[in-house]
FIVOMAR-465531 format. One line per field, with one value per residue (C-alpha): residue in one letter; x, y, z; chain. Coordinates in Angstrom, 3 decimals. Example, Ala and Ser with C-alpha at 12.3 -4.5 7.8 and 13.67 -1.06 7.14 Angstrom:
BEGIN
type: a / s
X: 12.300 / 13.670
Y: -4.500 / -1.060
Z: 7.800 / 7.140
mol: A / A
***
This chain:
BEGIN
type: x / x / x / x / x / x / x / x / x / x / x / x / x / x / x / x / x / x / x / x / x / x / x / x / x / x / x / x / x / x / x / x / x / x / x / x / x / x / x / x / x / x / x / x / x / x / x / x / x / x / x / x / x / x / x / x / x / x / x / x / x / x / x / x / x / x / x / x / x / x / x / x / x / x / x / x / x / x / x / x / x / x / x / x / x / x / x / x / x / x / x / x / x / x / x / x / x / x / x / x / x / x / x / x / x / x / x / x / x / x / x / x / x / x / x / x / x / x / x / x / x / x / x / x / x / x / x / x / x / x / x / x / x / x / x / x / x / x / x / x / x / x / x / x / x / x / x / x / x / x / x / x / x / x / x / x / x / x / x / x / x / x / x / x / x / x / x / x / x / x / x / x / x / x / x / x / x / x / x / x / x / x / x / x / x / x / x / x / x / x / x / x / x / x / x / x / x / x / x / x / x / x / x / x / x / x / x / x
X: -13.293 / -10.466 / -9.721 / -6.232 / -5.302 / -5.903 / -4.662 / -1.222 / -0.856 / -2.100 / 1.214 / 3.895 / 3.771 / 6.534 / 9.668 / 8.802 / 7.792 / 11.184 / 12.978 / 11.179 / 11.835 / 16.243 / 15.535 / 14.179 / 16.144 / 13.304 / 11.695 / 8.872 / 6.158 / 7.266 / 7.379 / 3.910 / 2.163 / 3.714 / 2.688 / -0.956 / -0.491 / 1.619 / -1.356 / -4.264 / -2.159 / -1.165 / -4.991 / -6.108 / -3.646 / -4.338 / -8.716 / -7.585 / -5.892 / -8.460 / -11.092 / -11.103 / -11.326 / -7.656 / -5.768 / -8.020 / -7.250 / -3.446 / -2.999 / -5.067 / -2.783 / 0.237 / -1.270 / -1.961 / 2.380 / 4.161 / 1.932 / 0.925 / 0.532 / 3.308 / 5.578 / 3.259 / 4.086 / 7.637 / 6.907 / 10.378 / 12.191 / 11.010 / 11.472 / 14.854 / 16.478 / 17.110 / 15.133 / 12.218 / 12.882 / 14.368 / 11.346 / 9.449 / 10.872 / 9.509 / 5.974 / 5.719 / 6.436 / 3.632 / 0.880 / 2.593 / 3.470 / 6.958 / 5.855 / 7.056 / 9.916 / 7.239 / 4.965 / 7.292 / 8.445 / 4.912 / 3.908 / 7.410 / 6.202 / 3.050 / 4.273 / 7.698 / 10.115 / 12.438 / 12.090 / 14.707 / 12.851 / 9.173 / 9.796 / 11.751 / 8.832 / 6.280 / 9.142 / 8.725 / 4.863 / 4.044 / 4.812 / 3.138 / -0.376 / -0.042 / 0.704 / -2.551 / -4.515 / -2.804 / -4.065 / -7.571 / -7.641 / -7.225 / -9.663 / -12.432 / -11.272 / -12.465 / -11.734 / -11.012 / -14.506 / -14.301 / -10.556 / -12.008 / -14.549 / -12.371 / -10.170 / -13.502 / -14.516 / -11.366 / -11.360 / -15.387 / -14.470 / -11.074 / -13.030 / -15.710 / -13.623 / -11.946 / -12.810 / -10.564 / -7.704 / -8.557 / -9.061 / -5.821 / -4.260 / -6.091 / -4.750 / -1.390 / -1.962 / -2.902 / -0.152 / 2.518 / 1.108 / 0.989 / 4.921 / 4.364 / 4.153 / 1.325 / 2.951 / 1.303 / 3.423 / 0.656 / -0.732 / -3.964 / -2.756 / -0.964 / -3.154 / -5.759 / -3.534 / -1.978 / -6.068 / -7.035 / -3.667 / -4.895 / -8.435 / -6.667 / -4.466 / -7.162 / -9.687 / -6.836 / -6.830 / -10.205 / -11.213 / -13.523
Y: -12.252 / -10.113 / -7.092 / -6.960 / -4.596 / -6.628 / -9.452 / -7.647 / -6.080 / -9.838 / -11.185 / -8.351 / -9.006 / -10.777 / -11.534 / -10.114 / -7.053 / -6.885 / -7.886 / -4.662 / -2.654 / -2.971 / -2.797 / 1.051 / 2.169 / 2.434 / 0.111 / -2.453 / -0.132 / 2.781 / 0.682 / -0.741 / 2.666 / 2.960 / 0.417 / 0.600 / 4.139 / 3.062 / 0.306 / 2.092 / 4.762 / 1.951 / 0.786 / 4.236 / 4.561 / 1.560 / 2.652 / 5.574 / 4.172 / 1.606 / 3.988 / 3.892 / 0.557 / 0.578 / 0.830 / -2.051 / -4.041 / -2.813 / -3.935 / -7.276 / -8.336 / -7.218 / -9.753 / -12.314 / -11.885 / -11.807 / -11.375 / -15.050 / -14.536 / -17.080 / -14.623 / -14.596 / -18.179 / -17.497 / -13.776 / -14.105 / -14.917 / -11.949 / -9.362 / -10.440 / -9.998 / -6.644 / -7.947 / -7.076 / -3.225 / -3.684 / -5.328 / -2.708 / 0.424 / -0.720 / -1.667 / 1.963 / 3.776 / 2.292 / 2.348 / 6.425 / 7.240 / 8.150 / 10.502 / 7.870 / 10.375 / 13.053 / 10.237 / 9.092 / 12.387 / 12.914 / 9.825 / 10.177 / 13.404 / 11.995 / 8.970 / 10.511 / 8.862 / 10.375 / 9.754 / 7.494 / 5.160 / 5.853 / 4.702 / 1.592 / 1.110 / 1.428 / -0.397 / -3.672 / -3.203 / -2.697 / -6.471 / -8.026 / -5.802 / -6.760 / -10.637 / -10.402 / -9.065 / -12.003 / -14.537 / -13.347 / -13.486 / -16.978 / -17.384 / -15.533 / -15.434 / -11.999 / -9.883 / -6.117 / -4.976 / -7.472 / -6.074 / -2.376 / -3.598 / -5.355 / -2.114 / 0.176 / -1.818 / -1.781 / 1.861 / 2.518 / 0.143 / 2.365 / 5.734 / 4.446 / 3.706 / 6.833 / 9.603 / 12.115 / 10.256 / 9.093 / 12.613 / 13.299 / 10.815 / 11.277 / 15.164 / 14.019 / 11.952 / 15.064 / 16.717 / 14.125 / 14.215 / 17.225 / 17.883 / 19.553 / 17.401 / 18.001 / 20.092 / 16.555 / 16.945 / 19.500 / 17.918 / 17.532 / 15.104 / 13.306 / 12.702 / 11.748 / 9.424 / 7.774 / 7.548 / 5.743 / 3.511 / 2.584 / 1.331 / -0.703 / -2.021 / -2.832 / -4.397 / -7.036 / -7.707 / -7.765 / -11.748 / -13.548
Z: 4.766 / 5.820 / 3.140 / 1.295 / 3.649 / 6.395 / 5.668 / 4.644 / 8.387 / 9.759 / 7.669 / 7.894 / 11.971 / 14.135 / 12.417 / 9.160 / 10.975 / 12.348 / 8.813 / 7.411 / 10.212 / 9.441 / 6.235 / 7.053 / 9.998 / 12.715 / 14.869 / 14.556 / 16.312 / 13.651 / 11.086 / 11.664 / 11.668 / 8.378 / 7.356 / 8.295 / 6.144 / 3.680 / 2.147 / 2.175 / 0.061 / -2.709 / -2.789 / -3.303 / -6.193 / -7.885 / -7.575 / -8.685 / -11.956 / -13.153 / -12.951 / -16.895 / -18.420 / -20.195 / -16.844 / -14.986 / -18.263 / -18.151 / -14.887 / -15.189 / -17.474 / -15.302 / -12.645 / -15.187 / -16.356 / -13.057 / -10.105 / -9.291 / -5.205 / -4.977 / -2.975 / -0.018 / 0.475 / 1.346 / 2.588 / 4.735 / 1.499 / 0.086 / 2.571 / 3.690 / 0.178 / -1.831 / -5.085 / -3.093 / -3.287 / -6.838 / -8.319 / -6.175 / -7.299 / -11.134 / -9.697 / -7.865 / -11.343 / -12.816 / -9.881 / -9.293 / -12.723 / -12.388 / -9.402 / -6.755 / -4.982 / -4.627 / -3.245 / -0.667 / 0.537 / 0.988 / 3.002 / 4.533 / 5.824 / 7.529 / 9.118 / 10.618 / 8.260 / 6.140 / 2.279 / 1.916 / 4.077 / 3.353 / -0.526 / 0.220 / 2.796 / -0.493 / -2.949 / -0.269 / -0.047 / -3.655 / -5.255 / -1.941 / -2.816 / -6.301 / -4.763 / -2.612 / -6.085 / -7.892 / -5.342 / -5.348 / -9.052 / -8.911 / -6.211 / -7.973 / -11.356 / -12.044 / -15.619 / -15.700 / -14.541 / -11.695 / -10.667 / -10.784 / -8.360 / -5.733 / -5.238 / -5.482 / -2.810 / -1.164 / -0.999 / -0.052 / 2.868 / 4.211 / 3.257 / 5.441 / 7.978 / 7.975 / 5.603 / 6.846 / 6.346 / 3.160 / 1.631 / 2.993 / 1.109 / -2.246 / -1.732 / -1.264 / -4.444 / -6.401 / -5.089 / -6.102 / -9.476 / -10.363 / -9.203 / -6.181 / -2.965 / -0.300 / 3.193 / 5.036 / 7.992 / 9.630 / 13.120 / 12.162 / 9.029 / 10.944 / 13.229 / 10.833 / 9.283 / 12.698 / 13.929 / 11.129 / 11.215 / 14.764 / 14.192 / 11.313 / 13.830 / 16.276 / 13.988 / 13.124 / 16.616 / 17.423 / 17.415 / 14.665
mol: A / A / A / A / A / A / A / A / A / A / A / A / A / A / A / A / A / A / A / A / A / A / A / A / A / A / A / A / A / A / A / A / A / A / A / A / A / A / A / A / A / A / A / A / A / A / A / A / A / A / A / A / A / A / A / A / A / A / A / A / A / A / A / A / A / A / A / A / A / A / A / A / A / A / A / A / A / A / A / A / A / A / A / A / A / A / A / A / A / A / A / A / A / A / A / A / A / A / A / A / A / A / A / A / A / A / A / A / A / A / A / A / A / A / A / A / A / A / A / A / A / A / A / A / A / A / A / A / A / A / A / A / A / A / A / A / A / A / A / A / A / A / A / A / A / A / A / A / A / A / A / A / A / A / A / A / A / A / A / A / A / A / A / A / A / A / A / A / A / A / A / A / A / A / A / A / A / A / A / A / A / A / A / A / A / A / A / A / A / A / A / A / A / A / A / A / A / A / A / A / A / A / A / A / A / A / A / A
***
């Protein structure tokens, strides 16, 4: 079964690739690599914040109130209309802690965009990872424990995939948290970060 991340990138392809792209200012190919950068940064935020049982249970019940998975059924609907960036701006304060501008000026940093675009980029992502934790909450019908474990797992599987990368995000994390963003736009970040947004990339395309 494909992970959340993957099955994001599979859906944010073709036209609503290209919706997200305007929305932005860059092209489709930049805005993928964002992308493929931009996810495994909101998964590692959200492991990161039900690592004690109140904020697995805190955001259980925020996917039990509003996030259903019913906007991935009309995932053009959503990307194509400013409510998606509204509703997203509130989602990022909670998942960042109010540290969402230092966030974005750090991932903006790493991927090449400015931070104007790299948090709308996150604001438009946010509600559709909370949509793809709301749909597999139905599926499986987990409690808090169970939610803990599907982004633990999450993570373990991108860390695995590329550790380098992934410590450069959690430092960025730090960073934004404690006030003062991470310098990310060295070479050697970004091209830990672009490497592992390849072989994301590539194992979409790879066939089952």
């Amino acid at each position: 079964m494909p992970s959340i991340v993957q099955s994001l990138l599979a859906q944010l392809s073709g036209p609503a690739l290209e919706r997200i792209a305007k929305q932005i200012g860059v092209s489709p190919q930049t805005a993928q690599a964002a992308i493929a950068v931009a996810l495994p940064l909101l998964i590692q935020s959200l492991s990161n914040n039900v690592a004690n049982g109140q904020g697995a249970s805190s955001l259980l019940s925020a996917l039990d109130r509003n996030h259903d998975g019913s906007v991935l059924d009309d995932l053009m609907g959503f990307v194509s209309g400013g409510h998606a960036t509204a509703g997203g701006a509130d989602i990022l304060g909670h998942i960042f802690g109010g540290q969402q501008a230092n966030v974005a000026q750090g991932l903006g940093q790493s991927v090449g965009l400015d931070t104007a675009s790299s948090g709308k980029l996150l604001a438009i992502l946010a509600p559709l990872v909370m949509a793809q934790l709301g749909r597999k909450k139905q599926t499986a019908g987990f409690d808090a424990a169970g939610l803990a474990g599907v982004l633990f797992g999450e993570q373990k599987s991108l860390r695995d995939q590329a550790p380098s990368a992934m410590d450069m995000l959690s430092g960025l994390l730090a960073s934004a948290r404690s006030g003062t963003p991470a310098a990310s736009n060295n070479a050697a970040a970004g091209s830990d970060l672009a490497s592992m947004g390849a072989s994301l990339l590539g194992q979409l395309l790879k066939p089952r």
